[in-house]
N, CA and C of each residue as an Amber inpcrd file, in Angstrom:
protein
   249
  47.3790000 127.5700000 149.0390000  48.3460000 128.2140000 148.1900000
  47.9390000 128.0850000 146.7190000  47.7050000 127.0170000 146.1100000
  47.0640000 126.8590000 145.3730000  45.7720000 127.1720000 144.6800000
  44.9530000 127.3670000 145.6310000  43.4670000 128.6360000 145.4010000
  44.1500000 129.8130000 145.7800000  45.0000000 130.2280000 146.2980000
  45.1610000 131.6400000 145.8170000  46.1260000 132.3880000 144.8030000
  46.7030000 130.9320000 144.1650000  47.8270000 131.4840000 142.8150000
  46.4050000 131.1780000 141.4690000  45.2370000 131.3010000 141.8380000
  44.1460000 131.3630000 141.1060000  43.3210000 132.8190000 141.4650000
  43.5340000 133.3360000 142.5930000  42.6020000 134.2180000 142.7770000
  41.8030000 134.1430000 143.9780000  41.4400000 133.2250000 144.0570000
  40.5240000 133.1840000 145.0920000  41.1980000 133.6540000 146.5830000
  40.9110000 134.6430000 147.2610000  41.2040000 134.9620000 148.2280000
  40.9010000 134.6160000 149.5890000  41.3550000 133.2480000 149.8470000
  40.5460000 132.2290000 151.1530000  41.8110000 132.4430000 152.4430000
  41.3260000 132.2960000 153.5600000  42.1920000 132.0680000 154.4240000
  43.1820000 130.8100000 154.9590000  43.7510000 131.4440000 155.6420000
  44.3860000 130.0580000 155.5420000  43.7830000 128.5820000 155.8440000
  42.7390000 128.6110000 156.8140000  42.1470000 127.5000000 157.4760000
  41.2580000 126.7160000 156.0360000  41.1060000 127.4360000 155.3490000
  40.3710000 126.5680000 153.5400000  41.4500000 125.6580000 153.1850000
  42.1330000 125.8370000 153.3410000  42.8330000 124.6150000 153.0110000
  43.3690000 123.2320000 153.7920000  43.1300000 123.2420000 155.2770000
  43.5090000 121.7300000 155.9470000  41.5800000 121.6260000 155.6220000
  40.6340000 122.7220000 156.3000000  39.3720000 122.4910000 155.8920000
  38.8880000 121.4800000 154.3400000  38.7270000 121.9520000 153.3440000
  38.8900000 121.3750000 151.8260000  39.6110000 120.4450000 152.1060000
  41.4130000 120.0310000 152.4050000  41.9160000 118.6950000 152.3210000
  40.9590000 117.9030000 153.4480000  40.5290000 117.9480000 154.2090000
  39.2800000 117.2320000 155.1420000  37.8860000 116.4140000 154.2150000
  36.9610000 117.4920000 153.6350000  36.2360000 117.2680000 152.8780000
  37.0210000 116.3380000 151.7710000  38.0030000 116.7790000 151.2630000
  38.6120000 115.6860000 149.9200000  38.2070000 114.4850000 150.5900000
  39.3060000 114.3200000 151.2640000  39.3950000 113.1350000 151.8700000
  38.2610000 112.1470000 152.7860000  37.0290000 112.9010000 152.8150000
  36.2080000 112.5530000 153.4680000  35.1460000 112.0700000 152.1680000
  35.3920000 112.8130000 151.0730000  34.5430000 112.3560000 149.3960000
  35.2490000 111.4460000 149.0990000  36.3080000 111.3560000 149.1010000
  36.6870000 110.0360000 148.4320000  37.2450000 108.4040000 148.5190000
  36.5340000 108.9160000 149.7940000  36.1280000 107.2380000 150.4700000
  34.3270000 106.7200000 150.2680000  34.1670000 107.6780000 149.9480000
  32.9330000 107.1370000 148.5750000  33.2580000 106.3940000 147.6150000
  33.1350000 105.1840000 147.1070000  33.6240000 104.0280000 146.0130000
  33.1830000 105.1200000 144.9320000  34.6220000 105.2920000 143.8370000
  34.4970000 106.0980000 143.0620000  35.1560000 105.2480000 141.5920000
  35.1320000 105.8490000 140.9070000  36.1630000 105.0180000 139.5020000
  37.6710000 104.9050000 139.6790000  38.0750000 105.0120000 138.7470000
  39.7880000 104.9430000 138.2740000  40.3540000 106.5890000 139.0670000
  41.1150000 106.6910000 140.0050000  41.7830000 107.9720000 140.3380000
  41.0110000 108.6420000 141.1710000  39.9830000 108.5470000 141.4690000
  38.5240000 109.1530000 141.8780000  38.3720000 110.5020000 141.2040000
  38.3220000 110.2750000 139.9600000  37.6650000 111.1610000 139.1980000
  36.2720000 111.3780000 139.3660000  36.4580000 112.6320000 139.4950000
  34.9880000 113.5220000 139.6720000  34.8770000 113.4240000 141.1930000
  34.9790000 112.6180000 142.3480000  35.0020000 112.5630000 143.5480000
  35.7620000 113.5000000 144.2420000  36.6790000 113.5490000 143.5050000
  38.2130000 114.3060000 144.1980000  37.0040000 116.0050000 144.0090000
  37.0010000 115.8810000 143.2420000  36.7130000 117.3660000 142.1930000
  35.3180000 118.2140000 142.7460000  34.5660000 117.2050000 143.2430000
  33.1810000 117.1380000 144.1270000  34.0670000 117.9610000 145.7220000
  34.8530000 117.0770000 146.0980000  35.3040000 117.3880000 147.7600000
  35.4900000 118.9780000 147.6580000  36.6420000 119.4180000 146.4320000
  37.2190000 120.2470000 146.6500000  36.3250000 121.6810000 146.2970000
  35.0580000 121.3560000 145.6540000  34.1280000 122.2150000 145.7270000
  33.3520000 122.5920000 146.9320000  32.8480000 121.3170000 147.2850000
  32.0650000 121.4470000 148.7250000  32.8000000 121.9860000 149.6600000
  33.7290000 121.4710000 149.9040000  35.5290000 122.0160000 150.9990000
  35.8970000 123.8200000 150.5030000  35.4740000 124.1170000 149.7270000
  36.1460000 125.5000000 149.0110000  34.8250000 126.3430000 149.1330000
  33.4210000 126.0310000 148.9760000  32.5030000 126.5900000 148.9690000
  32.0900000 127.7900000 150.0820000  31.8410000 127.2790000 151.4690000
  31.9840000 127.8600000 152.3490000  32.8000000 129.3320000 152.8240000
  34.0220000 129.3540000 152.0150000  34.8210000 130.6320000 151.7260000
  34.7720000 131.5850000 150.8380000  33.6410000 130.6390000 150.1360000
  33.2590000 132.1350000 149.0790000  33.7600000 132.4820000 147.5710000
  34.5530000 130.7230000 147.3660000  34.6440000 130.7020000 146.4110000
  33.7600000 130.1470000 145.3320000  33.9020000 130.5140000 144.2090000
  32.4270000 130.0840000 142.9900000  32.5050000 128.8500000 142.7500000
  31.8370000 127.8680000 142.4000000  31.9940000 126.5460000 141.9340000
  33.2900000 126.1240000 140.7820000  32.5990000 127.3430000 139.9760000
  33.6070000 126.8730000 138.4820000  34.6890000 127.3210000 139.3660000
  35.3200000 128.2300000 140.3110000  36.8220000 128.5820000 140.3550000
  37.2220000 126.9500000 141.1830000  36.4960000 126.5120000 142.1610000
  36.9880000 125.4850000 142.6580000  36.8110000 124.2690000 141.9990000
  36.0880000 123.9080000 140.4820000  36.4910000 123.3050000 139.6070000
  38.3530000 123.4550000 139.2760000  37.8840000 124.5580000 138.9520000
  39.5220000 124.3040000 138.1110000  40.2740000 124.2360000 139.6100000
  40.5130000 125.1480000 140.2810000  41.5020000 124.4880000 141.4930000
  41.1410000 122.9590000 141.9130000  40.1830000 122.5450000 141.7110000
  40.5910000 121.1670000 142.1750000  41.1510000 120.2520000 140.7470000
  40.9460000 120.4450000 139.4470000  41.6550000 119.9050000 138.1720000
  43.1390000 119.9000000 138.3220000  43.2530000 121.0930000 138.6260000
  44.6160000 121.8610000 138.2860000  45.8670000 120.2490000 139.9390000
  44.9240000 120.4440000 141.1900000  45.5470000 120.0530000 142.6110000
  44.9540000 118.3430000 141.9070000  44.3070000 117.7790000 140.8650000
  44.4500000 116.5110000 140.5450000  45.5180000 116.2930000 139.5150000
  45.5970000 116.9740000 138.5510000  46.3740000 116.6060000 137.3510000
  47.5630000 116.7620000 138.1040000  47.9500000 117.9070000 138.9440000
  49.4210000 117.9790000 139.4580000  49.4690000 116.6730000 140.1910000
  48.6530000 115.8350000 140.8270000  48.8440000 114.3560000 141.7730000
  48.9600000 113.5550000 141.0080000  48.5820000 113.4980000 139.9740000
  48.7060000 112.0650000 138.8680000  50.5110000 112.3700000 138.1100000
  50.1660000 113.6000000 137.8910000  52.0140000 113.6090000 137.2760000
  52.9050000 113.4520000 138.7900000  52.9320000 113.9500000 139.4490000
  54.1090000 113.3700000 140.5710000  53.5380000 111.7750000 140.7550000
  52.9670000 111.5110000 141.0460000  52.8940000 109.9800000 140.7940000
  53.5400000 108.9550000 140.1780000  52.8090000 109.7180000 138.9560000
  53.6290000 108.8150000 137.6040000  55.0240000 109.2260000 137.5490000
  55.7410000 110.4970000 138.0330000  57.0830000 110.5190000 138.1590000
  57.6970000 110.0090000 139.1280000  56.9100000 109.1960000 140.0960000
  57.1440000 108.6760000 141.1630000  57.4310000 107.3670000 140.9040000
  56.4380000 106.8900000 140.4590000  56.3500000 105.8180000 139.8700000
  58.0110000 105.0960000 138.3020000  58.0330000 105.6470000 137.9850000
  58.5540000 105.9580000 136.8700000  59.9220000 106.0050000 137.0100000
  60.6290000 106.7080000 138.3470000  61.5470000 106.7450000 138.5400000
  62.4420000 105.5970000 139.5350000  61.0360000 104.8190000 140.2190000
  60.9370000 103.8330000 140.8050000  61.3350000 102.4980000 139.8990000
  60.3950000 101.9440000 138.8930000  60.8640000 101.2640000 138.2700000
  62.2570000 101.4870000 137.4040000  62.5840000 102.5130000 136.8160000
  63.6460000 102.5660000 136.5490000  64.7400000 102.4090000 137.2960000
  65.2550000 103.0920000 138.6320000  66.1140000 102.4210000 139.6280000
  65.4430000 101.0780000 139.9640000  64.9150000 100.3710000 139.6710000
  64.4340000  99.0380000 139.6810000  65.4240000  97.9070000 138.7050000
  65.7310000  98.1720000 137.5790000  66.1890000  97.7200000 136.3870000
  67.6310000  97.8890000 136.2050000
């Protein structure tokens, strides 16, 4: 859903496919968040369908930055009903 509110016109199976590959890159020991790991999967995972590198750059930026903010609102709302 997300590669295609970008354009990219993939079927449906690109996407449990790609969440596979993610998840299969980033059990590679990576840094803080698995930056650049995450971002790696979702290229290799997206490639195969015919999408361009740079488009599955930004779809995978766009499907990280959205995971770090629900997080941190996750987070956030947690400690506060905490207090």
């Amino acid at each position: 859903m997300l590669a295609r509110s970008y354009g990219a016109l993939v079927p449906f199976v690109a996407g449990p496919f790609s969440l596979c590959v993610v998840v299969f890159a980033v059990t590679v020991p990576a840094g803080p968040a698995f930056a650049g790991v995450m971002e790696a999967g979702f290229r290799l995972g997206l490639g195969p369908f015919g999408v361009p590198g740079s488009l599955a750059a930004v779809i995978a930026v766009s499907a990280h930055v959205m995971q770090m903010l629900f997080m941190g609102l996750a987070v956030g709302i947690g400690v506060a009903l905490q207090e």
